[in-house]
C-alpha positions in Angstrom: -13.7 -24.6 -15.7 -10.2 -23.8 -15.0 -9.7 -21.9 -11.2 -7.3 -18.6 -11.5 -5.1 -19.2 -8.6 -5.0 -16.8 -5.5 -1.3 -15.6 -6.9 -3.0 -14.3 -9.8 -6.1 -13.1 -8.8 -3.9 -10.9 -5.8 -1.1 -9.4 -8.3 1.3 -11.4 -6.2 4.6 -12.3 -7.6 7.3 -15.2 -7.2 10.7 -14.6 -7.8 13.2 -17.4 -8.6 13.6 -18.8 -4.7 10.0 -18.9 -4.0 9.7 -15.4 -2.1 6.0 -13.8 -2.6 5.9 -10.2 -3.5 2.9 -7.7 -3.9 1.6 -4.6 -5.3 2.5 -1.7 -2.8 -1.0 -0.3 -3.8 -2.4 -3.4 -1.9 -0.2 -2.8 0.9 -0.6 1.2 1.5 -4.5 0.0 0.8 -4.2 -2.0 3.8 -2.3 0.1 5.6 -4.8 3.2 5.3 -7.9 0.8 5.9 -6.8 -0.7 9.1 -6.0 3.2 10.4 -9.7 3.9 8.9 -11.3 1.3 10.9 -8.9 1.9 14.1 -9.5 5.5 14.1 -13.7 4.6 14.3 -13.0 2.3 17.8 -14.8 4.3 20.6 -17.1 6.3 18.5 -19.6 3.5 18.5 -20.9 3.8 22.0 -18.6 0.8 23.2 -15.3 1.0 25.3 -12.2 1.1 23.1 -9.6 -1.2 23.4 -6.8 1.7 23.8 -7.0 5.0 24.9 -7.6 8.0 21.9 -4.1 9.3 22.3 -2.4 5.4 21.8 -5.2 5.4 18.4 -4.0 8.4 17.4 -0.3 7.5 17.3 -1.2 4.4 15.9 -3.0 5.4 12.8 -0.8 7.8 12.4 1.9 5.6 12.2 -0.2 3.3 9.9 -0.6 6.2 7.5 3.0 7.4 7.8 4.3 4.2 6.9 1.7 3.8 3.4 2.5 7.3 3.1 6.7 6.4 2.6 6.0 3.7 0.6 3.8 5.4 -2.1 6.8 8.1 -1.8 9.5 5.4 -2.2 7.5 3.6 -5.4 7.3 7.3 -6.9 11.5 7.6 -6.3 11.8 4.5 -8.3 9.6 5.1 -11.1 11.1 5.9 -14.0 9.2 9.3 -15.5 8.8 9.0 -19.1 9.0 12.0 -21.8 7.7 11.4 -24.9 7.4 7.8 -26.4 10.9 6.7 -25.9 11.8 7.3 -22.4 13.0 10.5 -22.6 14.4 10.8 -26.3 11.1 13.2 -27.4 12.7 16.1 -29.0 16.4 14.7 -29.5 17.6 14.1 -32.7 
């Protein structure tokens, strides 16, 4: 049985010099997870680590920053019209 490596399995990419890309879904996934789980610290009964105001700023940022991502992968995706990237209706 032949193992899938981790690369594949992730989405992650290689370019020619060796650098390591990934999906920016993964990444604003992350990004909005760790705020999820930060924003819950406190409400458990136990001390939290930083006060609610330091949280707050902190998801936020967490969110702002997946939120300019997803808005900078929709910038640089091409929208198509019709079956030939924008030639529908041209003849």
């Amino acid at each position: 049985m032949t193992r899938t490596p981790p690369e594949m399995r992730l989405g992650v990419a290689r370019d020619d010099d060796g650098t390591l890309y990934i999906p920016a879904q993964q990444v604003t996934d992350l990004l909005r997870g760790l705020a999820g789980q930060w924003q819950d610290w406190g409400h458990d009964g136990e001390q939290p680590v930083l006060d609610r105001d330091t949280l707050q700023l902190l998801t936020a940022a967490l969110r702002d920053a997946a939120d300019q991502i997803d808005v900078e992968c929709i910038a640089r995706t091409r929208v198509r019209h019709g079956h030939r990237d924008g030639e529908a209706g041209r003849q």
